[in-house]
Backbone as XML, in Angstrom:
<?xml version="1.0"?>
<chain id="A" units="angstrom">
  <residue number="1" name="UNK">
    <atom name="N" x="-36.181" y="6.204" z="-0.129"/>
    <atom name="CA" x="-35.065" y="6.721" z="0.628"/>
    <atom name="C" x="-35.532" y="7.938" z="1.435"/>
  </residue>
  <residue number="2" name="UNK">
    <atom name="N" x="-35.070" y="8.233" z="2.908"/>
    <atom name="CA" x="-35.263" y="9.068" z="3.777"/>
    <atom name="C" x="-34.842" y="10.257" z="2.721"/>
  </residue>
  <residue number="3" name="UNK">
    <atom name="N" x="-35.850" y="11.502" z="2.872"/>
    <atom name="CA" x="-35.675" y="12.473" z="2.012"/>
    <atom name="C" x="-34.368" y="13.431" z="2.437"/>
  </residue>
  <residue number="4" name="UNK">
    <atom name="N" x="-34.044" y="13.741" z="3.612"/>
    <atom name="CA" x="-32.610" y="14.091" z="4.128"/>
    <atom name="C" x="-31.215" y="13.449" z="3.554"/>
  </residue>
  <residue number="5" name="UNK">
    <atom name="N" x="-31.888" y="12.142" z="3.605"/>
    <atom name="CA" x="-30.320" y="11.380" z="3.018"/>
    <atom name="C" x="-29.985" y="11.856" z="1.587"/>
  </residue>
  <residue number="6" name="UNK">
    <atom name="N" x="-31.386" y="11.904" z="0.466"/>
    <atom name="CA" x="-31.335" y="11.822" z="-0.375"/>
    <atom name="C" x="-30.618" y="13.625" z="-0.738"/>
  </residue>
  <residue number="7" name="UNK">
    <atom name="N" x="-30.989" y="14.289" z="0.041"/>
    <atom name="CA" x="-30.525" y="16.034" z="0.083"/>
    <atom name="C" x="-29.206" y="16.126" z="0.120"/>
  </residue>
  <residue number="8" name="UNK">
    <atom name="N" x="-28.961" y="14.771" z="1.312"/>
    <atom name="CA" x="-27.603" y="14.617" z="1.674"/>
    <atom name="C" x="-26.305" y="14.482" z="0.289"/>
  </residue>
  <residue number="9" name="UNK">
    <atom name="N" x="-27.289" y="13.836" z="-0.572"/>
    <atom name="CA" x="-25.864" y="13.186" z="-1.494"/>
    <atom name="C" x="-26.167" y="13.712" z="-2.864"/>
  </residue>
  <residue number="10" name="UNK">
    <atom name="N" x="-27.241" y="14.087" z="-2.938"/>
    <atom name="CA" x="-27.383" y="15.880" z="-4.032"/>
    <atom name="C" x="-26.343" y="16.604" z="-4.029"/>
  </residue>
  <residue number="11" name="UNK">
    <atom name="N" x="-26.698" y="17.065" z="-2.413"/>
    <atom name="CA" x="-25.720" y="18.272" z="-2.305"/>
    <atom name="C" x="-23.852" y="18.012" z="-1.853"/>
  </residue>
  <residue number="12" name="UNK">
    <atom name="N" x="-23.363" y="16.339" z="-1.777"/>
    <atom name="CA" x="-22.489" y="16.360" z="-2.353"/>
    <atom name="C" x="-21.973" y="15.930" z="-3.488"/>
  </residue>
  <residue number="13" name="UNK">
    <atom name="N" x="-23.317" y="15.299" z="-4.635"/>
    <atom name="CA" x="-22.846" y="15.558" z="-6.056"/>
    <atom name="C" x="-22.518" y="16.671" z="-6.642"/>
  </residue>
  <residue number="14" name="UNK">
    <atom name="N" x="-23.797" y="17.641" z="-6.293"/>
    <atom name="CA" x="-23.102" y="19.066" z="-6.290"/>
    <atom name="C" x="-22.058" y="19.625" z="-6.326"/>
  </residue>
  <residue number="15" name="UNK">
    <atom name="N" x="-21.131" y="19.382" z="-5.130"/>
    <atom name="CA" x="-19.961" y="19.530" z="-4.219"/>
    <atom name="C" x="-19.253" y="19.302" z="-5.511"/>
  </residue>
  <residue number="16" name="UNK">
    <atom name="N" x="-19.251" y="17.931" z="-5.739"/>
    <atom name="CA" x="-18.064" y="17.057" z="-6.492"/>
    <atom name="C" x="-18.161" y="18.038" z="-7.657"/>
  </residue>
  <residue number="17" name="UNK">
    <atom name="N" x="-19.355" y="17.958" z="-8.686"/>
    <atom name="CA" x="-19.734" y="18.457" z="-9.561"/>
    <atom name="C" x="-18.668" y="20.020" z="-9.624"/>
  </residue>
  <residue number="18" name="UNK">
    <atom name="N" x="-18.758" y="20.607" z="-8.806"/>
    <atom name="CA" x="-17.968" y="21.699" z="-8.799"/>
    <atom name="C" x="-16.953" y="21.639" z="-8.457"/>
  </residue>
  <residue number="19" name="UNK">
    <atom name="N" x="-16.326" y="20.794" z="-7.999"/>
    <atom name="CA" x="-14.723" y="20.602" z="-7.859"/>
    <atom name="C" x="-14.058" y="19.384" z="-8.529"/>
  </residue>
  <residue number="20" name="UNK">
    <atom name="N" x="-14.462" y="18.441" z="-9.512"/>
    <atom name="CA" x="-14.147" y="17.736" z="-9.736"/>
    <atom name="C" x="-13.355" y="18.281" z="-10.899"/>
  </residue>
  <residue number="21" name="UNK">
    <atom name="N" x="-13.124" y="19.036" z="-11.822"/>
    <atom name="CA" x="-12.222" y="19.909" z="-12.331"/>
    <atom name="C" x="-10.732" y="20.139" z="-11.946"/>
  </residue>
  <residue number="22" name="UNK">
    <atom name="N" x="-10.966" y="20.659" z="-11.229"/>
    <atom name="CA" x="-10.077" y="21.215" z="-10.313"/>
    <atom name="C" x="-9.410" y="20.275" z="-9.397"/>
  </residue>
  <residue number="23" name="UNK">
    <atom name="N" x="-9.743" y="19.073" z="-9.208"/>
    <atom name="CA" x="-9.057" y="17.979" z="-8.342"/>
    <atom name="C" x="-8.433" y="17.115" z="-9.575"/>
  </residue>
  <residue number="24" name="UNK">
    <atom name="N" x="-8.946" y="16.866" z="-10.458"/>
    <atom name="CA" x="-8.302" y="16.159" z="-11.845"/>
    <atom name="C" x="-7.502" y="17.071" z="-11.888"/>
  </residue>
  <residue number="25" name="UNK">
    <atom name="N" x="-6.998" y="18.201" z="-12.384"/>
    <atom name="CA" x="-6.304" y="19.234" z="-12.808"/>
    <atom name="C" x="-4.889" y="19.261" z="-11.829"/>
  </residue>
  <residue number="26" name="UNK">
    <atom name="N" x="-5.053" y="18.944" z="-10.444"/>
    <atom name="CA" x="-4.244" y="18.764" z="-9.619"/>
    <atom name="C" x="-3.470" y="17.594" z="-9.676"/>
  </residue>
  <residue number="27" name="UNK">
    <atom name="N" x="-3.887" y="16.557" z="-10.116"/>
    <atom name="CA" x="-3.219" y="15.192" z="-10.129"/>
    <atom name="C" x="-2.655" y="15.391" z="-11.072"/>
  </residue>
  <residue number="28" name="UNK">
    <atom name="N" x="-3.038" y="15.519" z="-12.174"/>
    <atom name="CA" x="-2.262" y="15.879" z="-14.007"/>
    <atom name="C" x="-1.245" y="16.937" z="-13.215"/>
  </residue>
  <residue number="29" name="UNK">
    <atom name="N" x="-1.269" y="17.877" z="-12.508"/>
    <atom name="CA" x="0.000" y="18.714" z="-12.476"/>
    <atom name="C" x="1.072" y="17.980" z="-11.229"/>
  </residue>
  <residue number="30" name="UNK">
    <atom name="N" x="0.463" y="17.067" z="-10.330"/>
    <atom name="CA" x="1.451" y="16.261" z="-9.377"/>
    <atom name="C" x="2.146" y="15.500" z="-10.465"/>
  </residue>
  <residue number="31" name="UNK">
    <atom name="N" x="1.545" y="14.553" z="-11.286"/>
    <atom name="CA" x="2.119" y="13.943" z="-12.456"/>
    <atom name="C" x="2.901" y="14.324" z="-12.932"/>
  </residue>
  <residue number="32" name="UNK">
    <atom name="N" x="2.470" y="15.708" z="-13.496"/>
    <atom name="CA" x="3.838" y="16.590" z="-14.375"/>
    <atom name="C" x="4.972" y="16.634" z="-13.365"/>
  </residue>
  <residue number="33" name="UNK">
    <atom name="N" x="5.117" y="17.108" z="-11.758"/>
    <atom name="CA" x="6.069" y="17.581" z="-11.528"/>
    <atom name="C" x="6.285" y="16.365" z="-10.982"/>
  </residue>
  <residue number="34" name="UNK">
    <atom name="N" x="6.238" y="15.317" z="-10.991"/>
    <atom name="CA" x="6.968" y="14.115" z="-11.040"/>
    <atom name="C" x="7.759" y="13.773" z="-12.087"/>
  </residue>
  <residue number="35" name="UNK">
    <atom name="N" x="7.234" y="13.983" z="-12.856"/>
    <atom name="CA" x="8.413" y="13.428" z="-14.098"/>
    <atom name="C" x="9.080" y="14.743" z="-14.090"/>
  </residue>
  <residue number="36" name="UNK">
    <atom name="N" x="8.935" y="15.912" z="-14.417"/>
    <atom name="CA" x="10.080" y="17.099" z="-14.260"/>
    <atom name="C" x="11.011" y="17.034" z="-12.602"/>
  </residue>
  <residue number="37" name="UNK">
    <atom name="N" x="10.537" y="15.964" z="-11.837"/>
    <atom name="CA" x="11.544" y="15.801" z="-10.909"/>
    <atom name="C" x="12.543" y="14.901" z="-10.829"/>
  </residue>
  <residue number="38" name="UNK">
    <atom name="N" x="11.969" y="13.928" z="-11.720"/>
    <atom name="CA" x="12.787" y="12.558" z="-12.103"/>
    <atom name="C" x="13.919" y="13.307" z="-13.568"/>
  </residue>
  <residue number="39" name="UNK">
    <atom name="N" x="13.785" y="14.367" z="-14.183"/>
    <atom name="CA" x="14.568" y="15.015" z="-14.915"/>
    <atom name="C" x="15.515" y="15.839" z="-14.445"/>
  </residue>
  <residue number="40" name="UNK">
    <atom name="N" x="15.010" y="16.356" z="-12.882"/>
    <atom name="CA" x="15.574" y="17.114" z="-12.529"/>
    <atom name="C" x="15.727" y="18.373" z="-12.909"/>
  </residue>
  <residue number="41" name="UNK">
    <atom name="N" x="14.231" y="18.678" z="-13.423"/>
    <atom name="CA" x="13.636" y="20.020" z="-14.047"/>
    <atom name="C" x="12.873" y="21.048" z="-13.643"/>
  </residue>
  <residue number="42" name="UNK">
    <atom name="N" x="12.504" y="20.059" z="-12.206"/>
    <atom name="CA" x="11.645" y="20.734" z="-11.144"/>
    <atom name="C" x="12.219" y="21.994" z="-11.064"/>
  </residue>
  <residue number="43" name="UNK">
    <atom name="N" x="11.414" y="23.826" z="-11.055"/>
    <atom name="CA" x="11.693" y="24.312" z="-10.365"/>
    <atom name="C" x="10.971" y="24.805" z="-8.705"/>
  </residue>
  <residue number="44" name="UNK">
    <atom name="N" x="11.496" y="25.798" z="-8.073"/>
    <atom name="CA" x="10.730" y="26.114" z="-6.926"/>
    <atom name="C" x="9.591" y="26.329" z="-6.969"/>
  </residue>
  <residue number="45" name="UNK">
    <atom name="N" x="8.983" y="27.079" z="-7.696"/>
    <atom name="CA" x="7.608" y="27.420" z="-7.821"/>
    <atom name="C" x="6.908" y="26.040" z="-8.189"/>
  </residue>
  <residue number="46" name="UNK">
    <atom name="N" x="7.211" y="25.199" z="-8.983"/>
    <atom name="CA" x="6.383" y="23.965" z="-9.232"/>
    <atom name="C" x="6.619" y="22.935" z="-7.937"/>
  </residue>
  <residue number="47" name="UNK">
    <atom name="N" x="7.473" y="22.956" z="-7.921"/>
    <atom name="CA" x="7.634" y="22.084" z="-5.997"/>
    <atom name="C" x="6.633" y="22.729" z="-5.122"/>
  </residue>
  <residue number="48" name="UNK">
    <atom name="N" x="7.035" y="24.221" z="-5.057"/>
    <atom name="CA" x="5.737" y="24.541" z="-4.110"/>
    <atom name="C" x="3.827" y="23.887" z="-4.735"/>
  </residue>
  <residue number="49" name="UNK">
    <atom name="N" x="3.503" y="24.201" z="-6.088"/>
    <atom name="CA" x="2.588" y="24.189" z="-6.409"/>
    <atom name="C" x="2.056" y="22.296" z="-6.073"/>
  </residue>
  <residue number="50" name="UNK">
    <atom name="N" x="3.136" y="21.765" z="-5.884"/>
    <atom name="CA" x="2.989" y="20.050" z="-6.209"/>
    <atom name="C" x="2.423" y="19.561" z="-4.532"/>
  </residue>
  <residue number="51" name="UNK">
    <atom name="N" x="3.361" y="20.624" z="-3.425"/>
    <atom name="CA" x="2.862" y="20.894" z="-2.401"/>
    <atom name="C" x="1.795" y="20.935" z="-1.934"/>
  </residue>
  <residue number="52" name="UNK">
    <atom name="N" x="1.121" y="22.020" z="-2.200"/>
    <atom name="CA" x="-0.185" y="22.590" z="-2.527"/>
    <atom name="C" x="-1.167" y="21.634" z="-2.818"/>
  </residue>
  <residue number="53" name="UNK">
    <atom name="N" x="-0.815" y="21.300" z="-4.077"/>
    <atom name="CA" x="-2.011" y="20.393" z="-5.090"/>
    <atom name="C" x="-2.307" y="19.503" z="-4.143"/>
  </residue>
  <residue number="54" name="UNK">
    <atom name="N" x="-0.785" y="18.574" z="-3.371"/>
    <atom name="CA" x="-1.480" y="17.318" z="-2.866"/>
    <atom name="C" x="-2.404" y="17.653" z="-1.588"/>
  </residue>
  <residue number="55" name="UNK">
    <atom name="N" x="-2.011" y="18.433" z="-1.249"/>
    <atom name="CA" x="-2.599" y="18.817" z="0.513"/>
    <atom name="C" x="-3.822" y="18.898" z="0.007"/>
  </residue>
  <residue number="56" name="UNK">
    <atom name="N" x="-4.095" y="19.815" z="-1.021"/>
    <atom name="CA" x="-5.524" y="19.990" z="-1.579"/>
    <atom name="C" x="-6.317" y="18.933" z="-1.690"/>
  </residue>
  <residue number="57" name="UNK">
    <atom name="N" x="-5.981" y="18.405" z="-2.575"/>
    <atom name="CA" x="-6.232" y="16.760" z="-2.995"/>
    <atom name="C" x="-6.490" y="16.002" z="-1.921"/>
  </residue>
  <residue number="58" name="UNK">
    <atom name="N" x="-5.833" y="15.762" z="-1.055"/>
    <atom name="CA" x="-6.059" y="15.443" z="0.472"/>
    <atom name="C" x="-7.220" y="15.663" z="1.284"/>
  </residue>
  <residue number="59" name="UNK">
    <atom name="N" x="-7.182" y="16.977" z="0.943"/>
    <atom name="CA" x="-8.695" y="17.339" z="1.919"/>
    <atom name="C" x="-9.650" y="16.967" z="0.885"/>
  </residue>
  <residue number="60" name="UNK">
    <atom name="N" x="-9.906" y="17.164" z="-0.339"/>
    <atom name="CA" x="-11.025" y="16.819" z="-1.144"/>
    <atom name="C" x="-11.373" y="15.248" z="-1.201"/>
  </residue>
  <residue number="61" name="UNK">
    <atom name="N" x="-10.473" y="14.383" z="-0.935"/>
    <atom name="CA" x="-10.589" y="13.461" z="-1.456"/>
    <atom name="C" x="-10.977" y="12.642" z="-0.013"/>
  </residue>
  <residue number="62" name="UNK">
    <atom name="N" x="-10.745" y="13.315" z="0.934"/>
    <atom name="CA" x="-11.276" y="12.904" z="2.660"/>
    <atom name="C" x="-12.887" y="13.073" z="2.437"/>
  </residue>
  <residue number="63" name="UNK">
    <atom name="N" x="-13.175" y="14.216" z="1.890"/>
    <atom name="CA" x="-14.258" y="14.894" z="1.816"/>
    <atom name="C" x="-15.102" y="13.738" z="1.099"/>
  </residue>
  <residue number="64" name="UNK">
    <atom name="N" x="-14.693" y="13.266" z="0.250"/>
    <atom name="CA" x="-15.461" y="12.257" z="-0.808"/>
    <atom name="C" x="-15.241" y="10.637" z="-0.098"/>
  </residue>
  <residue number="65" name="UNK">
    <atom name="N" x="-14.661" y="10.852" z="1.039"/>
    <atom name="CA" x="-14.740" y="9.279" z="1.262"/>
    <atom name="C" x="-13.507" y="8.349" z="1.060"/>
  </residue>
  <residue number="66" name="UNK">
    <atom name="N" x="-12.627" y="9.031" z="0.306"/>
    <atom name="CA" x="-11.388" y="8.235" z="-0.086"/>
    <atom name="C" x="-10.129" y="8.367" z="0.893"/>
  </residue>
  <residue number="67" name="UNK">
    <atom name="N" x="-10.202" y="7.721" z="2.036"/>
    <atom name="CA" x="-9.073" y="7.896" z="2.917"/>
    <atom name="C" x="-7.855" y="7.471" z="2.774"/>
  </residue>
  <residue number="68" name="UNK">
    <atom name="N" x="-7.735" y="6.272" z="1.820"/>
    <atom name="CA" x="-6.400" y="5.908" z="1.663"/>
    <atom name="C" x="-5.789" y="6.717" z="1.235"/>
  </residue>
  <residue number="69" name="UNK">
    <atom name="N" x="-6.641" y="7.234" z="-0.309"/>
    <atom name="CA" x="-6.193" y="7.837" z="-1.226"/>
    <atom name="C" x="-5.968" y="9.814" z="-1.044"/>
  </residue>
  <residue number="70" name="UNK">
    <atom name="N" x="-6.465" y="9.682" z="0.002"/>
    <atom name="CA" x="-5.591" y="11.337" z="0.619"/>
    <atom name="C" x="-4.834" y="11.261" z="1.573"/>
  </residue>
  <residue number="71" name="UNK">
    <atom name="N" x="-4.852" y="9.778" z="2.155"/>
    <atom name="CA" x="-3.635" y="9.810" z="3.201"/>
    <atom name="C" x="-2.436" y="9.329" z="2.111"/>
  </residue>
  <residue number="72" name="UNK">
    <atom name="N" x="-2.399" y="8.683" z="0.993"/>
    <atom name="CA" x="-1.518" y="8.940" z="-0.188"/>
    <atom name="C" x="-0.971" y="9.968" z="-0.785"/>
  </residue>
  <residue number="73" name="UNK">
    <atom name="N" x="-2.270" y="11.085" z="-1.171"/>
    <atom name="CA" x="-1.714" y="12.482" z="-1.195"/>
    <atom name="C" x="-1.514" y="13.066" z="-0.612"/>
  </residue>
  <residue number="74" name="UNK">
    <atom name="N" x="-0.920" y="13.059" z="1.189"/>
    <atom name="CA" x="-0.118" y="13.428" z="2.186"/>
    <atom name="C" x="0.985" y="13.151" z="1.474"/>
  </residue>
  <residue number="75" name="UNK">
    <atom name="N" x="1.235" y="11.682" z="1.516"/>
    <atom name="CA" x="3.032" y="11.096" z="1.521"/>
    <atom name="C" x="3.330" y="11.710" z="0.232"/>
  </residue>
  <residue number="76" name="UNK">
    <atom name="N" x="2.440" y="12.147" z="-0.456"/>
    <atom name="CA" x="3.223" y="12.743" z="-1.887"/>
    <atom name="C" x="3.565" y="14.055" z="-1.970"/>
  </residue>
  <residue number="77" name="UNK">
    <atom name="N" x="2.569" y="14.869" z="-1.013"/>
    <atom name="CA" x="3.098" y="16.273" z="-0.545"/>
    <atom name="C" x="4.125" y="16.084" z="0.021"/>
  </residue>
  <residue number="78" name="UNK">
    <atom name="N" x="4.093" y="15.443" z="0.733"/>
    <atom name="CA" x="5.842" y="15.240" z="1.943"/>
    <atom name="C" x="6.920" y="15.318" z="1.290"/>
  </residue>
  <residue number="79" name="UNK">
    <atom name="N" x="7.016" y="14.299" z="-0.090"/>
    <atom name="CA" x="8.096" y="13.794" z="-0.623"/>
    <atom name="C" x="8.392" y="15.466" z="-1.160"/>
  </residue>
  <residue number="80" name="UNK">
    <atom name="N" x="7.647" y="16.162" z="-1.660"/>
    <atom name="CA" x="7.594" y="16.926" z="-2.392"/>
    <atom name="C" x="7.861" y="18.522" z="-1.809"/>
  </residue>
  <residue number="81" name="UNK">
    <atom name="N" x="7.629" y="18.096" z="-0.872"/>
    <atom name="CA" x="8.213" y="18.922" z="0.502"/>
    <atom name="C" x="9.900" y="19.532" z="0.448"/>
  </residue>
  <residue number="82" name="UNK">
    <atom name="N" x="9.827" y="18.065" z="0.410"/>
    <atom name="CA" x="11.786" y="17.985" z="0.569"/>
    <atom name="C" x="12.608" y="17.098" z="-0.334"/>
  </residue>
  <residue number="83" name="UNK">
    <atom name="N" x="12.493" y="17.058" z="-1.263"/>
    <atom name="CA" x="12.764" y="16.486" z="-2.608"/>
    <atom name="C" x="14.546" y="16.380" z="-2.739"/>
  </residue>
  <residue number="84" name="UNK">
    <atom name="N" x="15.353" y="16.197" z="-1.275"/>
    <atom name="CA" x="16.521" y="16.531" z="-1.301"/>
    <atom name="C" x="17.463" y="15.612" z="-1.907"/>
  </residue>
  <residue number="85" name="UNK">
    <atom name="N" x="16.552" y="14.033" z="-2.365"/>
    <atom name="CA" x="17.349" y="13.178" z="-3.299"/>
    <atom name="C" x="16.474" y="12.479" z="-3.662"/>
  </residue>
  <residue number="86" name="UNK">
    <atom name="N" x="16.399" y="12.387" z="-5.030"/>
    <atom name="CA" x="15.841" y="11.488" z="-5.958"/>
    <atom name="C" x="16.536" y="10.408" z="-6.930"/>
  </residue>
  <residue number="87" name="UNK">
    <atom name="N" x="15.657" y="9.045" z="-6.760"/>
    <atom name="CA" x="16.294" y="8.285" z="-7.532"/>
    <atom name="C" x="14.966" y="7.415" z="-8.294"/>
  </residue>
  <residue number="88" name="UNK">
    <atom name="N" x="15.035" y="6.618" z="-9.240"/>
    <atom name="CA" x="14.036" y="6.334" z="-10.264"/>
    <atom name="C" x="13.332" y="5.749" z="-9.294"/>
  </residue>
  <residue number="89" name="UNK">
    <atom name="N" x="13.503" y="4.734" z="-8.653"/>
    <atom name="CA" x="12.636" y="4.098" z="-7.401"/>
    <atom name="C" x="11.901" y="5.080" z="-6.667"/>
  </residue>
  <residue number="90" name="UNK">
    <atom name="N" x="12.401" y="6.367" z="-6.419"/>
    <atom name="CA" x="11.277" y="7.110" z="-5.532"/>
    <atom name="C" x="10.314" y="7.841" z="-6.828"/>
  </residue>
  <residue number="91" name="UNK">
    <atom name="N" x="10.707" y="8.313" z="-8.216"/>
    <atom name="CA" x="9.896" y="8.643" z="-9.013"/>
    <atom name="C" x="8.966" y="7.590" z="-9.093"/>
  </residue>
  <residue number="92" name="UNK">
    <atom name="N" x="8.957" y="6.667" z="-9.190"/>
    <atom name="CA" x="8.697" y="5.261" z="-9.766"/>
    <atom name="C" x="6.896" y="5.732" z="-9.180"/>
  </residue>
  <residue number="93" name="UNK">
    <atom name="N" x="7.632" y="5.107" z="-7.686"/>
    <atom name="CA" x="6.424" y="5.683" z="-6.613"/>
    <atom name="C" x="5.355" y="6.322" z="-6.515"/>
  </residue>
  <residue number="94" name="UNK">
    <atom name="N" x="6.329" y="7.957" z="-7.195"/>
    <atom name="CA" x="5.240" y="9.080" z="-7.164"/>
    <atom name="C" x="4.707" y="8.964" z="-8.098"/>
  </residue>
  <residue number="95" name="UNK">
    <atom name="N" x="4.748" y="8.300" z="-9.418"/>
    <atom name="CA" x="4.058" y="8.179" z="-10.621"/>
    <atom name="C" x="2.985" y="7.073" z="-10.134"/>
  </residue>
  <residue number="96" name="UNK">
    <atom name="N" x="3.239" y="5.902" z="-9.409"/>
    <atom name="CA" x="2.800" y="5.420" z="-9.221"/>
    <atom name="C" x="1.426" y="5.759" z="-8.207"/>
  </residue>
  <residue number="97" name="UNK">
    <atom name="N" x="1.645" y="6.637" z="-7.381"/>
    <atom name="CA" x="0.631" y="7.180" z="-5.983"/>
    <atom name="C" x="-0.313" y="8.578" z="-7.242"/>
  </residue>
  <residue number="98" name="UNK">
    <atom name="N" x="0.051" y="9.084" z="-8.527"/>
    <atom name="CA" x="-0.503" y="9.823" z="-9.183"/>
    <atom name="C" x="-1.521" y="8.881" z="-9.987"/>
  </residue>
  <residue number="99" name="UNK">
    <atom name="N" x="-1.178" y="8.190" z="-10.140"/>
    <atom name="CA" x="-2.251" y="6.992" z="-11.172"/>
    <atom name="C" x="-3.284" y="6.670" z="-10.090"/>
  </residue>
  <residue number="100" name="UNK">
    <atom name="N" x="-2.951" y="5.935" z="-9.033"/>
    <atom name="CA" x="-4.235" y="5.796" z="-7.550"/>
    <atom name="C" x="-4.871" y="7.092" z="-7.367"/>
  </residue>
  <residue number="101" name="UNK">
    <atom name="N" x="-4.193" y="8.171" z="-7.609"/>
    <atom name="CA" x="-4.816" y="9.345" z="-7.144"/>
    <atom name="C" x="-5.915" y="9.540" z="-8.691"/>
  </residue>
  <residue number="102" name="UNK">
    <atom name="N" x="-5.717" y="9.619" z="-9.602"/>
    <atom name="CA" x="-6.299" y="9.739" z="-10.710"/>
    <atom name="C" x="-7.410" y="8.740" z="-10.829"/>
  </residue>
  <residue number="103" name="UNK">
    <atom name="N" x="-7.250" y="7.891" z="-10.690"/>
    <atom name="CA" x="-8.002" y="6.400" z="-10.607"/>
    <atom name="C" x="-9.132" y="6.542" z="-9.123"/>
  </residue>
  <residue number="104" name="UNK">
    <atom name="N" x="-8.664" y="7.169" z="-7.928"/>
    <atom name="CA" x="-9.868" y="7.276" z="-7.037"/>
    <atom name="C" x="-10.597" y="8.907" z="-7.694"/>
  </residue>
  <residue number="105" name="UNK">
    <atom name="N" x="-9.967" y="9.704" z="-8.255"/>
    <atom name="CA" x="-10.767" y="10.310" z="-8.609"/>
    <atom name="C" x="-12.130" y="10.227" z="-9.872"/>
  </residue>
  <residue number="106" name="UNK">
    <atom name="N" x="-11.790" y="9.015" z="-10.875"/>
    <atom name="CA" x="-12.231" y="8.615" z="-11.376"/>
    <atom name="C" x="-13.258" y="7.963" z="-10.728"/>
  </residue>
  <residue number="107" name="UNK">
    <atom name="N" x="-12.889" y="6.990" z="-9.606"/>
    <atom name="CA" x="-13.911" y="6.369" z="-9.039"/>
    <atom name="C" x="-15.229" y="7.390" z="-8.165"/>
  </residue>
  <residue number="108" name="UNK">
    <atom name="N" x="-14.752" y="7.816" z="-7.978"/>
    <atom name="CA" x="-15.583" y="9.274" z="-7.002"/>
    <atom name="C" x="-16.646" y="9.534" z="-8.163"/>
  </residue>
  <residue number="109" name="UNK">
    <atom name="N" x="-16.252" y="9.991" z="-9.261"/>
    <atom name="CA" x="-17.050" y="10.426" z="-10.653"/>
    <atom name="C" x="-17.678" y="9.551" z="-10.930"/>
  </residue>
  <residue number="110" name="UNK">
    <atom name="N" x="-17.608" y="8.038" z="-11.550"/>
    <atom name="CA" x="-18.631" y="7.349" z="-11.943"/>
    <atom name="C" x="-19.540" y="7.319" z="-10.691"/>
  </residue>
  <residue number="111" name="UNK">
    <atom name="N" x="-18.929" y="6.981" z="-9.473"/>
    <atom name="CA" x="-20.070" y="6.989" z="-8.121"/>
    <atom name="C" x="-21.497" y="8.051" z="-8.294"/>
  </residue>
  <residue number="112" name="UNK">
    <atom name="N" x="-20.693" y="9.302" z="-8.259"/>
    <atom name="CA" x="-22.266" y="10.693" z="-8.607"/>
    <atom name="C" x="-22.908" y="10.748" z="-9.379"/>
  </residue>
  <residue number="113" name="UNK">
    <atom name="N" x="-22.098" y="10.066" z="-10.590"/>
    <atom name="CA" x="-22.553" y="9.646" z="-11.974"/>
    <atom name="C" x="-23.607" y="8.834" z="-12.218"/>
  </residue>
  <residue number="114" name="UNK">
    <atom name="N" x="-24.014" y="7.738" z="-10.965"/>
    <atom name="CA" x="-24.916" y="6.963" z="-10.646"/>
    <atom name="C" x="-25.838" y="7.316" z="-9.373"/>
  </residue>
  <residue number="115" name="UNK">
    <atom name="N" x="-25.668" y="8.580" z="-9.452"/>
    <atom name="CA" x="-27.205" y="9.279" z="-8.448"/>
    <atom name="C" x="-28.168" y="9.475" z="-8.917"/>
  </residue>
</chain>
């Protein structure tokens, strides 16, 4: 392998290596404030943080190659945005777009895992 390429994907195992923490950690807390929204337990500060997480998640997960799966954690920031009615069908969803999100992050990990 061209020795550049090989620098190339070091230094974003690296990358991952150091944020892969912290991007799991984000999905487990979109998760949480999905079901505390389907309770209707959500408060402001966790809406904002669910905000946050996904946008985050978004850019990291662009970063790694996974486009569906941060143009997913857009629509889940959005929802989360403006959360002005909920019904089990839209929880359903967001539980559902947290498992893909968990699951490409998983996939990202075994990938570096095999450098």
């Amino acid at each position: 392998m061209v020795p550049e390429i090989q620098l190339a994907k070091r230094f974003r195992m690296h990358l991952w290596n150091r944020h892969s923490a912290a991007t799991t950690a984000r999905v487990r807390r979109l998760d949480k404030a999905t079901l505390l929204l389907g309770s209707d337990r959500l408060n402001e500060q966790q809406r904002q943080q669910a905000v946050l997480d996904a946008f985050k998640l978004s850019g990291s997960l662009s970063t790694f190659g996974a486009v569906a799966s941060s143009q997913r954690a857009l629509e889940i920031g959005t929802a989360f945005r403006t959360p002005t009615w909920v019904n089990t069908v839209e929880v359903a969803r967001l539980r559902s777009g947290c498992l893909e999100l968990l699951q490409s992050v998983q996939q990202i990990s075994e990938t570096f895992s095999r450098i």
